[in-house]
ROGUDREN-206560 format. One record per atom (N, C-alpha, C): residue number from 1; residue in one letter; atom name; z, y, x. Coordinates in Angstrom, 1 decimal, always signed. Each point is the difference from the previous one (the first is absolute). Example, Ala and Ser with C-alpha at 12.3 -4.5 7.8 and 13.67 -1.06 7.14 Angstrom:
! residues 2
  pos  code  site       Z       Y       X
    1     A     N    +7.8    -5.7   +13.2
    1     A    CA    +0.0    +1.2    -0.9
    1     A     C    +0.0    +1.2    +0.9
    2     S     N    -0.7    +1.1    -0.4
    2     S    CA    +0.0    +1.1    +0.9
    2     S     C    +0.8    +1.1    -0.8
//
This chain:
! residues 135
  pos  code  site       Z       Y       X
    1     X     N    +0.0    -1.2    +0.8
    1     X    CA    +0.0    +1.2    -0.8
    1     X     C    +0.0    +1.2    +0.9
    2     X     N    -0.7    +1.0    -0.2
    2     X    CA    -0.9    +0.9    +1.2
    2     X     C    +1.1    +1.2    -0.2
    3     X     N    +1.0    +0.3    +0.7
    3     X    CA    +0.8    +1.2    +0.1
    3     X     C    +1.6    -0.6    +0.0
    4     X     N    +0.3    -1.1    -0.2
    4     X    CA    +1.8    -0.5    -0.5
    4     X     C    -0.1    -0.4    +1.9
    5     X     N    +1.6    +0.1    -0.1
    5     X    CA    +0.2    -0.3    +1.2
    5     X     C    +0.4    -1.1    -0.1
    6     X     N    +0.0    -1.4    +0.6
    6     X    CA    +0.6    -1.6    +0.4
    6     X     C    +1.7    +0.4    +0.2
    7     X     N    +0.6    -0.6    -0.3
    7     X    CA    +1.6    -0.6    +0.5
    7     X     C    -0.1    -1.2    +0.4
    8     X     N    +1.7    -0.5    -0.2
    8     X    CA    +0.4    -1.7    +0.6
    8     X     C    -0.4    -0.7    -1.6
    9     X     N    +0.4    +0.9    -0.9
    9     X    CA    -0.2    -1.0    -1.2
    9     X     C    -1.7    -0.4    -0.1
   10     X     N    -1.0    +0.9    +0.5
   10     X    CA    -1.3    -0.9    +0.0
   10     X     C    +0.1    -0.7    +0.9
   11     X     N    +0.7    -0.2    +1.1
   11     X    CA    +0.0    -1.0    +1.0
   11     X     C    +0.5    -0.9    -0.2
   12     X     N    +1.2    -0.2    -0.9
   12     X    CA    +0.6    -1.3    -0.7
   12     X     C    -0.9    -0.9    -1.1
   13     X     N    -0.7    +1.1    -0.7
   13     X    CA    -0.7    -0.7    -1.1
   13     X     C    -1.6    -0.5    +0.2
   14     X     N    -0.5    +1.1    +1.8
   14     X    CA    -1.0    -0.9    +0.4
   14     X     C    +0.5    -1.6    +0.9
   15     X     N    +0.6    -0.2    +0.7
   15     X    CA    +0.8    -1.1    +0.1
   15     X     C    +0.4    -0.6    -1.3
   16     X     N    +0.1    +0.0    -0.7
   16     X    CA    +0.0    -0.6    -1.4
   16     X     C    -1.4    -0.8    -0.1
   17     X     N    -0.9    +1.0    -0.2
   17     X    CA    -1.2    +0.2    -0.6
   17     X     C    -0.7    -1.5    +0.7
   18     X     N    +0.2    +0.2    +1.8
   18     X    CA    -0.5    -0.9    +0.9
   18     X     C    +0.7    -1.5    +0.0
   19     X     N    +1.2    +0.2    -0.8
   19     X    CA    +0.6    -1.2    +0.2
   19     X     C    -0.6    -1.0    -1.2
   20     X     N    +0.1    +0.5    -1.2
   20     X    CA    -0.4    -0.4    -1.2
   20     X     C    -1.5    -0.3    +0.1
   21     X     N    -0.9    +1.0    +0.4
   21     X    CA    -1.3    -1.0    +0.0
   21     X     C    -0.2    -0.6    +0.9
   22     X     N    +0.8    +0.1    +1.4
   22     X    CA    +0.2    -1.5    +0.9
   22     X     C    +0.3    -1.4    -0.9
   23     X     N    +1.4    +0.3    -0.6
   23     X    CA    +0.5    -1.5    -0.7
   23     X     C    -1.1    -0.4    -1.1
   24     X     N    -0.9    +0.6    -0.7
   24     X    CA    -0.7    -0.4    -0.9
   24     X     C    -1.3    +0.0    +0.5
   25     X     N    -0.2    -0.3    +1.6
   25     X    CA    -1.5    -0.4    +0.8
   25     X     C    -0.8    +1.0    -0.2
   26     X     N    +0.2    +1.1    -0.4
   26     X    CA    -1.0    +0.8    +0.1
   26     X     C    -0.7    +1.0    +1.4
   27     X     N    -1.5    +0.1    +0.4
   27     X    CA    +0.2    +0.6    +0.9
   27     X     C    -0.2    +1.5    -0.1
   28     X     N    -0.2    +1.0    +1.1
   28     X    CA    +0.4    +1.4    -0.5
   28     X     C    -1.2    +0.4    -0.7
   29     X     N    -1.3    -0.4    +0.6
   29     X    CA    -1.2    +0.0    -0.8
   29     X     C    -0.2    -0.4    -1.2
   30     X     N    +0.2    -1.1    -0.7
   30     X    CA    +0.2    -0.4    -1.0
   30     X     C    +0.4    +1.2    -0.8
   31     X     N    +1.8    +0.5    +0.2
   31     X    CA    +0.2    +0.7    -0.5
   31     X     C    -0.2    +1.5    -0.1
   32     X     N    -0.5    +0.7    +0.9
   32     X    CA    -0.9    +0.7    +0.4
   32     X     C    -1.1    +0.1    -1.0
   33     X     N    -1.0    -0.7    -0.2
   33     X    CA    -0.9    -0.2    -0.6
   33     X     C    +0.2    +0.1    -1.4
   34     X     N    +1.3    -0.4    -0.7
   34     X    CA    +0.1    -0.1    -1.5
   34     X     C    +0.4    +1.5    -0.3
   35     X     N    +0.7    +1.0    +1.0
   35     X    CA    -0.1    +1.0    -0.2
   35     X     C    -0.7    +0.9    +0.4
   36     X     N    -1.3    -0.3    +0.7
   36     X    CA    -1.4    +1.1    +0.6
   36     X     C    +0.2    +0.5    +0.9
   37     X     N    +1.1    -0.6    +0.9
   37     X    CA    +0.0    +0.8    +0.9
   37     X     C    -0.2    -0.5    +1.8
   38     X     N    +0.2    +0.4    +0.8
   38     X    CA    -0.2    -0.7    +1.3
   38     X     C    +1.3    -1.0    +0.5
   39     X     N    +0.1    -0.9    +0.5
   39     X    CA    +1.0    -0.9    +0.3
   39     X     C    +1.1    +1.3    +1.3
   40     X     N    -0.7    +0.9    +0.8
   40     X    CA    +0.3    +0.6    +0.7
   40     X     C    +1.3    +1.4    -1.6
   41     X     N    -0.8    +0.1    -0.3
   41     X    CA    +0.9    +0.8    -1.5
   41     X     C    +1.5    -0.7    -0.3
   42     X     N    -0.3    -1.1    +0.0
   42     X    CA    +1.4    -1.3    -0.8
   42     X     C    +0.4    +0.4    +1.3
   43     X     N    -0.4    -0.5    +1.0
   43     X    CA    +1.0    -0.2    +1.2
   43     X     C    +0.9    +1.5    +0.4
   44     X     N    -0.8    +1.1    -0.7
   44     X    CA    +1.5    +0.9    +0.0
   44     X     C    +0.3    +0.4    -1.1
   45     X     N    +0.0    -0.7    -1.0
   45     X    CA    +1.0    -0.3    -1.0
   45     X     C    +1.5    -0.7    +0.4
   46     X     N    -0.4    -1.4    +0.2
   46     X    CA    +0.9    -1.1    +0.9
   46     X     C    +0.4    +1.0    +1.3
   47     X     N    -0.5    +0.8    +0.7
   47     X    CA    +0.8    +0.5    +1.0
   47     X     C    +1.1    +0.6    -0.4
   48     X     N    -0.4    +1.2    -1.1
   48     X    CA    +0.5    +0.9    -0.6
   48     X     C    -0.5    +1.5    +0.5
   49     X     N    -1.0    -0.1    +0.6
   49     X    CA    -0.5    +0.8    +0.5
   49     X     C    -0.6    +1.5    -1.3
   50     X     N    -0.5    -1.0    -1.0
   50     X    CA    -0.6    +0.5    -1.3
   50     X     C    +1.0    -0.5    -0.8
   51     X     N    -0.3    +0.7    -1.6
   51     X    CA    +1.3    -0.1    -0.9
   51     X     C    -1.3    -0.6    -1.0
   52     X     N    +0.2    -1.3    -0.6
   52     X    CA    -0.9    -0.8    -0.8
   52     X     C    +0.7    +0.6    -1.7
   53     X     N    -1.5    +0.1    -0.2
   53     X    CA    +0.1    +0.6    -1.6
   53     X     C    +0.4    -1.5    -1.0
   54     X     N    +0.5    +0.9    -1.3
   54     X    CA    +0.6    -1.4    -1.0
   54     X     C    -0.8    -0.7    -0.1
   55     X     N    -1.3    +0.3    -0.3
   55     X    CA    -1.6    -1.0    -0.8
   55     X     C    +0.3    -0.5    +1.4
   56     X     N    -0.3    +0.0    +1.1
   56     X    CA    -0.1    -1.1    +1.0
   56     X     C    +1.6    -1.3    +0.0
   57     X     N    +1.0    +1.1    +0.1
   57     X    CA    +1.3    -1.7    -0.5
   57     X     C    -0.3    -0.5    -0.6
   58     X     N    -0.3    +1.0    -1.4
   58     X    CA    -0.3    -1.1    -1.2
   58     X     C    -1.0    -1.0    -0.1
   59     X     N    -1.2    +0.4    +1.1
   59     X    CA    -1.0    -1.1    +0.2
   59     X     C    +0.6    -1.2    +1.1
   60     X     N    +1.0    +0.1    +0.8
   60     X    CA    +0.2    -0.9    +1.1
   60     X     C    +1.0    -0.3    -1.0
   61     X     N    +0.8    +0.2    -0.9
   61     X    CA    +1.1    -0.2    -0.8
   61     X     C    -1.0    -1.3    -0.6
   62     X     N    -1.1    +0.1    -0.8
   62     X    CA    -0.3    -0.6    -0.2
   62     X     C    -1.1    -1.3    +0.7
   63     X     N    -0.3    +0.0    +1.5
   63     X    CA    -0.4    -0.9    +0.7
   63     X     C    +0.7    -1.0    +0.6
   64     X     N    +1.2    +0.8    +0.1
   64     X    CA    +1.4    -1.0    +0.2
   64     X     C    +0.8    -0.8    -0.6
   65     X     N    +0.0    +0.5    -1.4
   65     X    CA    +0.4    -0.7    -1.2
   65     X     C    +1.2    +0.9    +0.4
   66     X     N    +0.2    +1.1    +0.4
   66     X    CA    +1.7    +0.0    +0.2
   66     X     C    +0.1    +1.5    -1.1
   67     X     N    +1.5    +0.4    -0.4
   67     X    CA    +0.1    +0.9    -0.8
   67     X     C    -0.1    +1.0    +0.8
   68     X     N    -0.4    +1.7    -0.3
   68     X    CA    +0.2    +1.0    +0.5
   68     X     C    +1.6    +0.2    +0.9
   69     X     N    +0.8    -0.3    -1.1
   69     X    CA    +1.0    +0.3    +0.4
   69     X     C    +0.6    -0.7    +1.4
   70     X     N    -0.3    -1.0    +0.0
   70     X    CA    +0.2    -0.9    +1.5
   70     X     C    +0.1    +0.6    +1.0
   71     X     N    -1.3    +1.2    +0.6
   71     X    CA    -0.6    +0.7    +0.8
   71     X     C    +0.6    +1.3    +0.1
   72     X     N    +0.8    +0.3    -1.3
   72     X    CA    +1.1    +1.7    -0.2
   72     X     C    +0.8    -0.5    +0.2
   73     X     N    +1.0    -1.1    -0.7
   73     X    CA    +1.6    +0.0    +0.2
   73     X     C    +0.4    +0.0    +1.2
   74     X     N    +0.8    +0.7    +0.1
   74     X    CA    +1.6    +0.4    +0.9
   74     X     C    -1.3    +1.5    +1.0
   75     X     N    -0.8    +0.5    -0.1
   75     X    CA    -0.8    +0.6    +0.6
   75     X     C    +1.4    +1.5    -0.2
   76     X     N    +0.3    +0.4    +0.5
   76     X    CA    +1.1    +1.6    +0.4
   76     X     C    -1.0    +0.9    -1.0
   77     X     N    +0.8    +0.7    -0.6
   77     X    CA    -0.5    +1.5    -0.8
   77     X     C    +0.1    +0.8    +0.9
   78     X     N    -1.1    +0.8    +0.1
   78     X    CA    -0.1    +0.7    +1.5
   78     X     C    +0.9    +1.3    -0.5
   79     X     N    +0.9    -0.3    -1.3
   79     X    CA    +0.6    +1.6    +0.0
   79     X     C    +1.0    -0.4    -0.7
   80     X     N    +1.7    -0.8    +1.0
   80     X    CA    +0.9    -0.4    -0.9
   80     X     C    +0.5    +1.4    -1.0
   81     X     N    -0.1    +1.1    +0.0
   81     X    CA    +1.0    +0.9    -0.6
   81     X     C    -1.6    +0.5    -1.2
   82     X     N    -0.7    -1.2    -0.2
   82     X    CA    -1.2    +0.5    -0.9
   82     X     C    +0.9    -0.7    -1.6
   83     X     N    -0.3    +0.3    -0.5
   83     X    CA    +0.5    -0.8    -1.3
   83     X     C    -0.9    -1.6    -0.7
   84     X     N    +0.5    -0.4    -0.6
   84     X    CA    -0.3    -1.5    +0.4
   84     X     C    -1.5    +0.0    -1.1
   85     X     N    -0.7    -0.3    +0.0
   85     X    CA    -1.1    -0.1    -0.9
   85     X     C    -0.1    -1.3    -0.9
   86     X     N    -0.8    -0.4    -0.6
   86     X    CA    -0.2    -0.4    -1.0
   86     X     C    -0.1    -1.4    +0.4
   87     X     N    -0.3    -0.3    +0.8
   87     X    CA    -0.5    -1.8    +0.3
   87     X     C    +1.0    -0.4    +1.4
   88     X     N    +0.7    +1.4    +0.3
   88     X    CA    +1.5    -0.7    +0.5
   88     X     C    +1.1    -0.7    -0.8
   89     X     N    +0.3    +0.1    -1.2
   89     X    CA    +0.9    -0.6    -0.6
   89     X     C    -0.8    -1.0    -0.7
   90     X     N    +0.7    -1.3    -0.3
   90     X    CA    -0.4    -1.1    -0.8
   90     X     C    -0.9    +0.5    -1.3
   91     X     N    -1.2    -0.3    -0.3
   91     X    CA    -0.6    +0.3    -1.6
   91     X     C    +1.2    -0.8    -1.0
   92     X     N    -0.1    +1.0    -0.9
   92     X    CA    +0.9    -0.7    -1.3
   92     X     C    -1.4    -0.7    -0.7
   93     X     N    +1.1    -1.5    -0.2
   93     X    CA    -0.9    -0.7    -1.2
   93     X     C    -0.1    +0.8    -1.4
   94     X     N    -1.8    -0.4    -0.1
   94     X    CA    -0.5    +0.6    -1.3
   94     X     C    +0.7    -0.4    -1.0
   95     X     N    +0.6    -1.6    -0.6
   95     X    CA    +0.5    -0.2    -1.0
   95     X     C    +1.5    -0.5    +0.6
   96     X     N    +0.7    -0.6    -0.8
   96     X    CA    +1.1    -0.7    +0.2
   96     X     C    -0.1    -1.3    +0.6
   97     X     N    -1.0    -0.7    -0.9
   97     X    CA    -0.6    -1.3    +0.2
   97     X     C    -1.9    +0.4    +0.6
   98     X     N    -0.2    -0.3    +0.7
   98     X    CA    -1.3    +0.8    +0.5
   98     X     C    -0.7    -1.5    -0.2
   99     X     N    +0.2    -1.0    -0.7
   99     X    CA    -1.3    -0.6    -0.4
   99     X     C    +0.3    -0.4    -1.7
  100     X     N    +0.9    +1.1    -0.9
  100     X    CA    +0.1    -0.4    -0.9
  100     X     C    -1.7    +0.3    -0.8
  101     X     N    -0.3    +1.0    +0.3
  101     X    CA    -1.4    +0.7    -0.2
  101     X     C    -1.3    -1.1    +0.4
  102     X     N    +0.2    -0.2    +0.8
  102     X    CA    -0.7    -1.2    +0.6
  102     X     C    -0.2    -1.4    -1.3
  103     X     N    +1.1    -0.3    +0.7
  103     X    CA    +0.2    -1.3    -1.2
  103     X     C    -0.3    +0.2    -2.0
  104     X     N    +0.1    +1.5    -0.2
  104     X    CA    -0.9    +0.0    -1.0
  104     X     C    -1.1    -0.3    -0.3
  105     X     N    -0.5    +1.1    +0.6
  105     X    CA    -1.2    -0.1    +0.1
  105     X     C    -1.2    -1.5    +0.4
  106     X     N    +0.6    -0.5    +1.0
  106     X    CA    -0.3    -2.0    +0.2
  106     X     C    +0.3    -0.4    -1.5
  107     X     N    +1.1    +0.1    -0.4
  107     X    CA    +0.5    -0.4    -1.2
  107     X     C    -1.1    +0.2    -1.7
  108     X     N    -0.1    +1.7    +0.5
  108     X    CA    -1.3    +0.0    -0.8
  108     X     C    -1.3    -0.3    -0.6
  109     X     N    -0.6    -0.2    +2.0
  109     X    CA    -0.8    -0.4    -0.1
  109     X     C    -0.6    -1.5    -0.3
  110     X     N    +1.4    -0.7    +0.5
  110     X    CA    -0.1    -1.7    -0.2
  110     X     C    -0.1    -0.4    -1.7
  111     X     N    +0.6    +0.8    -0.8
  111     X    CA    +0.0    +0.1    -1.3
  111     X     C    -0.8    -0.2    -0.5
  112     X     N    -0.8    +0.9    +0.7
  112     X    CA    -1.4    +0.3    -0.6
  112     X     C    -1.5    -0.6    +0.3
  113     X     N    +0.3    -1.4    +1.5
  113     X    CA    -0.5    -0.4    +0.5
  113     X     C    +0.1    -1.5    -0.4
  114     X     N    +0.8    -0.5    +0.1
  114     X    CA    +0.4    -1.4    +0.0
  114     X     C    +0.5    -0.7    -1.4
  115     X     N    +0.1    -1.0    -0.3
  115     X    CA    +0.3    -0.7    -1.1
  115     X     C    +1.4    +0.0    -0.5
  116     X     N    +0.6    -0.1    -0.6
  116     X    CA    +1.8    -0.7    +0.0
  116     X     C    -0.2    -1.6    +0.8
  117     X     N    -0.7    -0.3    -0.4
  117     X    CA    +0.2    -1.2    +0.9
  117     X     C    -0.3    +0.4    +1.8
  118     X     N    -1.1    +0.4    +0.3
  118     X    CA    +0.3    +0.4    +1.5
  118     X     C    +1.1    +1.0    +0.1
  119     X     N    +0.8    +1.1    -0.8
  119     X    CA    +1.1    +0.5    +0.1
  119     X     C    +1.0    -0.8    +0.8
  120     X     N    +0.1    -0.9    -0.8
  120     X    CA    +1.5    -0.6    -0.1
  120     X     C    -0.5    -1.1    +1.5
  121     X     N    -0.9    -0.6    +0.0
  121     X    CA    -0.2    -0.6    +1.2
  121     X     C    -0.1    +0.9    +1.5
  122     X     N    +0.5    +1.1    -0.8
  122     X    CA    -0.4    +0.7    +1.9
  122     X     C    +1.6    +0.8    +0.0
  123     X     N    +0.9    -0.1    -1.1
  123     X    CA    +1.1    +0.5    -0.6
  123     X     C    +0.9    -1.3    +1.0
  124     X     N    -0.5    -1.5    -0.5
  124     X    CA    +0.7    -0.7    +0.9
  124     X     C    -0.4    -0.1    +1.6
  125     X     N    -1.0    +0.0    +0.4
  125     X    CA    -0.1    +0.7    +1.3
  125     X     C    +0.7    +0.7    +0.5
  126     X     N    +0.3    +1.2    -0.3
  126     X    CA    +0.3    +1.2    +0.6
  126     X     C    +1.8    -0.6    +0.0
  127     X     N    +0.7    -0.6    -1.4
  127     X    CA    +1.3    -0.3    +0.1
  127     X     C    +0.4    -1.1    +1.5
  128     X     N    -1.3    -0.9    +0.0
  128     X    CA    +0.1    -1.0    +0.9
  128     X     C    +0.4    +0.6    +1.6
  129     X     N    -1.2    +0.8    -0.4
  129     X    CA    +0.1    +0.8    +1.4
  129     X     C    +1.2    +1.1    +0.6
  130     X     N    +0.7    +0.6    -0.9
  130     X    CA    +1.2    +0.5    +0.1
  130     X     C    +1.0    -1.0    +0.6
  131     X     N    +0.4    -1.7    -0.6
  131     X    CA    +1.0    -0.4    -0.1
  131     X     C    -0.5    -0.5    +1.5
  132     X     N    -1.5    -0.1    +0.2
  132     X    CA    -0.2    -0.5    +1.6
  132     X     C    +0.6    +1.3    +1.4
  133     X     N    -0.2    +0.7    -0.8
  133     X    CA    +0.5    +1.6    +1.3
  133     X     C    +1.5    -0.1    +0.0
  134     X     N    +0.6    -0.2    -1.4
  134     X    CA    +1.4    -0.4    +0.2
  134     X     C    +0.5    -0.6    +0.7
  135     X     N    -0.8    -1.2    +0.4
  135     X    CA    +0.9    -1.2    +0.2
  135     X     C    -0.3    +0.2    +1.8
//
């Protein structure tokens, strides 16, 4: 990004960056390539030399299989006496039960899909399969 100055936290999170597409075989080209840019570009990302934009984590986020967050957590707020922002504290769950919504809607749709006879045959299923997780 053409004007921001690099710190240690791009240097922690390109070490990140280098380690994660190491463990998942990737080479820098490869990765390089999925974002348009030169393998010599990645390599100062991974230095920390350059500060890598989101759309590029989010694409190596996604070549890795690994979550964004992997690559940020424990990374220093470069301004402890800043006030804490929005995706520093835990998100509050949307519901109480966050798959009661869910399970309606399956519930709806199965309704409206299936027979009472396949109901009830996938009703004991599902019981079967509970009493197997139990045990």
């Amino acid at each position: 990004m053409a004007g921001q100055k690099t710190d240690e936290r791009d240097v922690l999170l390109g070490r990140r960056i280098a380690e994660q597409r190491k463990r998942s075989k990737l080479t820098q080209r490869t990765v390089a390539d999925s974002f348009g840019m030169s393998a010599a570009q990645l390599q100062k990302y991974e230095k920390g030399v350059n500060r890598i934009s989101a759309i590029h984590l989010a694409i190596l986020s996604r070549l890795t299989n690994t979550p964004v967050s992997e690559f940020l957590d424990g990374i220093p707020h470069p301004d402890p006496e800043t006030e804490r922002g929005f995706s520093d504290n835990g998100q509050q769950p949307y519901a109480t039960d966050p798959w009661s919504d869910l399970a309606r809607a399956f519930a709806r749709q199965f309704v409206e899909t299936f027979s009472e006879d396949q109901r009830r045959e996938l009703s004991a299923a599902v019981e079967t399969l509970s009493r197997e997780l139990k045990s």
